[in-house]
C-alpha positions in Angstrom: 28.8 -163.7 56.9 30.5 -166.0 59.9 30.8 -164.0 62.9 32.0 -165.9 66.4 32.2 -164.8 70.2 33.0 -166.8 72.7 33.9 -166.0 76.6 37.6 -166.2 77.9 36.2 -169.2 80.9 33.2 -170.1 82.4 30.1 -167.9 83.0 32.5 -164.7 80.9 30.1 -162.8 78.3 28.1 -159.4 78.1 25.2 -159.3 80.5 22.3 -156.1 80.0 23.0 -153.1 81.9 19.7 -151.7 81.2 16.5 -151.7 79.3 16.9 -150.6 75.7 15.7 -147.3 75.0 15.1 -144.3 73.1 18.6 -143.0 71.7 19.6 -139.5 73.5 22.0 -138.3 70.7 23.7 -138.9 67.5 27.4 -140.4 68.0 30.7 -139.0 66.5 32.6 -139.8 63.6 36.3 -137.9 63.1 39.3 -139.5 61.4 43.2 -138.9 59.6 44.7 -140.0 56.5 48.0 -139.9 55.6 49.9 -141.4 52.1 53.2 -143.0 53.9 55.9 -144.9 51.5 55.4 -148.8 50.8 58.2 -150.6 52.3 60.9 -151.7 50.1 58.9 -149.8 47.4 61.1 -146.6 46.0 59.4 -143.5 45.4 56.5 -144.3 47.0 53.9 -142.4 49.9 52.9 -138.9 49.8 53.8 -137.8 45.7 51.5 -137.5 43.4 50.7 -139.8 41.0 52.9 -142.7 43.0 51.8 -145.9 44.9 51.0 -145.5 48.4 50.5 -147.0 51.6 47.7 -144.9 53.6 47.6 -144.7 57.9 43.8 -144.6 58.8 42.7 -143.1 62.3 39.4 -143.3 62.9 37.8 -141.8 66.2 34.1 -142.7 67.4 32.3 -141.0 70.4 29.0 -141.7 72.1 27.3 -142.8 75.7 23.7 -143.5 74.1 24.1 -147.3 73.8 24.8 -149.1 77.4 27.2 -145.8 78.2 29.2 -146.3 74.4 28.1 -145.8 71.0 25.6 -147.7 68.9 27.3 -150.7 67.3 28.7 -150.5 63.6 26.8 -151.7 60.8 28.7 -150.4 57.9 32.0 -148.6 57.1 32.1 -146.7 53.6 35.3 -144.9 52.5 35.7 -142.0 49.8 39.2 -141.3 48.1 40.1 -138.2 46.5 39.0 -137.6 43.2 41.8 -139.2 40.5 43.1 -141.8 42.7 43.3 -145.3 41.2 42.2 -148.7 42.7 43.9 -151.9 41.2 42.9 -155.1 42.9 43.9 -157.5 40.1 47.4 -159.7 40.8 47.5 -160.0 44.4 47.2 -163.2 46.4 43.8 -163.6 48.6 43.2 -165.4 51.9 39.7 -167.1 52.2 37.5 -166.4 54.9 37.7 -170.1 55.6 41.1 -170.0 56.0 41.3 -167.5 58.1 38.4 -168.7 60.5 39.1 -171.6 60.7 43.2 -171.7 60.7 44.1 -168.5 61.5 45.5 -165.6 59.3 48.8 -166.9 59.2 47.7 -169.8 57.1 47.2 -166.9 54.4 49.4 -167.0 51.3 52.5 -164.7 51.7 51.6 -161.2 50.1 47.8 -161.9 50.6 48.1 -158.9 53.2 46.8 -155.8 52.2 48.3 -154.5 55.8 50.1 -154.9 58.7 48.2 -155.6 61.9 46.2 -152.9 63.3 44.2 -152.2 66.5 40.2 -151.9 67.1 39.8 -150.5 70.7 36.0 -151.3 71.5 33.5 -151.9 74.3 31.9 -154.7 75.7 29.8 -155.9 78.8 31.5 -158.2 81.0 30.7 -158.5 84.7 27.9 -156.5 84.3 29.7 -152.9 83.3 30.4 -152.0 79.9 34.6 -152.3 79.6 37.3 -151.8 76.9 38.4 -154.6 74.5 41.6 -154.2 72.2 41.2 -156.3 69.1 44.1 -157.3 66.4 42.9 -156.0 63.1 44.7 -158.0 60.1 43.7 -156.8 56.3 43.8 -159.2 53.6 42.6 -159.5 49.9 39.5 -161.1 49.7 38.4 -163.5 46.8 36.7 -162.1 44.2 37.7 -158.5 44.9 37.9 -156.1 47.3 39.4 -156.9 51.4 38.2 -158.0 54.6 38.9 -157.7 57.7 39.6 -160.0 60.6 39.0 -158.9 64.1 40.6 -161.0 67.0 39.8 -160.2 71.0 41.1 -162.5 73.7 40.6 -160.4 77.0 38.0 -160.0 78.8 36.0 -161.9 75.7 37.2 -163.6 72.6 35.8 -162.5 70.0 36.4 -163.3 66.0 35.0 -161.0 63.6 35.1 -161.3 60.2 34.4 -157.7 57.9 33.8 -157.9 54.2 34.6 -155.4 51.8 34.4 -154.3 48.4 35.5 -151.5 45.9 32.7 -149.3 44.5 32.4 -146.6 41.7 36.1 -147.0 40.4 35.5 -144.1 37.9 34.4 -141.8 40.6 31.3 -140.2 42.6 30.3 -136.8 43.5 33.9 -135.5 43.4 35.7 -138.3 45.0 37.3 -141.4 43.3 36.5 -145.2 44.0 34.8 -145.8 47.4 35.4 -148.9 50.0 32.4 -149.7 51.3 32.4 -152.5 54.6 29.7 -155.0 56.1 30.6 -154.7 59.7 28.7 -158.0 61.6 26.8 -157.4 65.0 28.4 -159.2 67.7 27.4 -160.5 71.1 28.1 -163.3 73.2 24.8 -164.1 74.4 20.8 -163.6 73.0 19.4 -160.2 73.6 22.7 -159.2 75.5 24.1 -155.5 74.0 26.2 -156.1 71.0 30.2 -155.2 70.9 30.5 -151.4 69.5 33.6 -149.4 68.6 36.0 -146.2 69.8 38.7 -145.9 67.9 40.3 -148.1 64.6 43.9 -147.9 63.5 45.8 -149.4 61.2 48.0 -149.0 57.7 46.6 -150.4 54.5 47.8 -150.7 51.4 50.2 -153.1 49.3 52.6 -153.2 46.0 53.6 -156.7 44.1 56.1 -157.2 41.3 54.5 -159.5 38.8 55.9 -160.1 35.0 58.4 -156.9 35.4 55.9 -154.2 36.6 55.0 -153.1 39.9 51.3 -153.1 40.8 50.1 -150.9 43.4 46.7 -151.5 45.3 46.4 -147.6 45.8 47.7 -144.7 43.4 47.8 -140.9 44.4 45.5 -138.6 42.2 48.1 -136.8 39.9 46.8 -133.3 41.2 45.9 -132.0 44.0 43.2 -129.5 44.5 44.0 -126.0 46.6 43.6 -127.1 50.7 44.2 -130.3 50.2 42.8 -133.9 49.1 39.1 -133.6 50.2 38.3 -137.3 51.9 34.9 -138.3 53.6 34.1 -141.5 56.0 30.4 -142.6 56.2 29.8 -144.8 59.7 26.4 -146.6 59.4 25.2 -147.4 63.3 22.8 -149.3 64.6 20.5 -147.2 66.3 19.9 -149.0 70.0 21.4 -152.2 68.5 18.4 -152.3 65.8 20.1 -153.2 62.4 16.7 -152.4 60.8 17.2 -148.6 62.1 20.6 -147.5 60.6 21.9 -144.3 61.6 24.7 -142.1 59.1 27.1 -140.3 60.7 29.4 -138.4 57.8 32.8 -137.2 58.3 35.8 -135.1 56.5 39.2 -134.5 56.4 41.1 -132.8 54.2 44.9 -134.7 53.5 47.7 -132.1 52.8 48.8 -131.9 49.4 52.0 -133.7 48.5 55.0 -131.5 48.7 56.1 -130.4 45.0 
């Protein structure tokens, strides 16, 4: 997995703020889904059984690493129960592309998204301040999307996120689940690592190809009373240890499509 972080000028990166030490409480996880029409896609978004594009709104609390929470590790998302995944026929952009060009070297409908925003933390003059990231989602080779990260102020930063499509068929009462390799990232050795607050975007994508329309995401065609029952899964790593991965689990439960 390439990962890159740079500073902005001379002498710019994350410097410690304080020994490590013992984590004082388990961070927060909440988030909101909502099915929203595909542009220039009829009869798309919130009905049953249609293509959709999804907004994501993910919130993270936490002081116990550095005065932010731990850093993020892993992402894993859990559809509704029914809903259908269909990677096949899209365009993808390689990571090489991307990291070394820039993501508008990507083929044209490699996108699975328009941009969206990471609002993190990050040490820079010796306090621990806010960084807004560019988020751009694109269809990675192979299967599944990743994700590409892009800081400029106070530190640059390129991240790179890789995901994939799990369990297609189902789990536990959900449908297919996205499940994300989120890179550590710091700017210099032992320095604390870049962590997140908040992650919003729109994902989703529809192509014509040979007379049909695919659709990355379908609705389920039902939807059970109280709503489409969703769950995020956030895997942190506790004091900036990778080899101590903390779960944090949250739900939401999406309205069900007007009839």
């Amino acid at each position: 997995m390439m990962r890159r972080a740079s500073t902005c000028c001379a002498v710019l990166g994350f410097a410690l703020l304080a020994l490590p030490g013992v984590a004082l409480a388990t961070p927060t996880v909440s988030f909101k889904l909502q099915a929203v029409p595909i542009p220039g896609f009829p009869h798309t978004g919130n009905i049953l059984g249609a293509g959709t594009d999804v907004t994501l709104d993910v919130a993270i609390g936490g002081s116990e690493y550095f005065g932010s929470p731990p850093p993020i590790i892993g992402f894993n998302f859990y559809s509704p129960k029914g809903s259908v995944v269909h990677q096949g026929g899209f365009p993808t952009c390689s990571e090489e592309t991307i990291m070394k060009i820039g993501p508008s070297a990507c083929p044209k409908n490699s996108k699975a998204g328009p941009i969206g925003t990471v609002l993190g933390f990050v040490t820079f003059g010796g306090e621990r301040v806010f960084e807004t990231a560019e988020l751009f989602p694109f269809f990675k080779p192979g299967g599944g999307l990743e994700y590409f990260a892009d800081g400029h102020s106070p530190v640059s930063l390129e991240i790179m996120t890789k995901g994939r499509f799990s369990n297609l068929g189902g789990l536990d009462g959900h449908g297919p689940v996205e499940e994300e390799e989120v890179p550590l990232i710091a700017s210099l050795p032992g320095a604390p690592y870049a962590s997140v607050k908040t992650i919003t975007g729109k994902f989703g994508a529809a192509i014509k190809s040979h007379g049909k329309t695919i659709y990355l995401f379908r609705l389920p065609k039902s939807c059970p009373t109280g709503g489409f029952p969703l769950k995020v899964e956030v895997i942190f790593a506790e004091n900036g240890e990778p080899s101590k991965p903390e779960l944090v689990s949250a739900f939401y439960k999406a309205p069900c499509p007007h009839r």
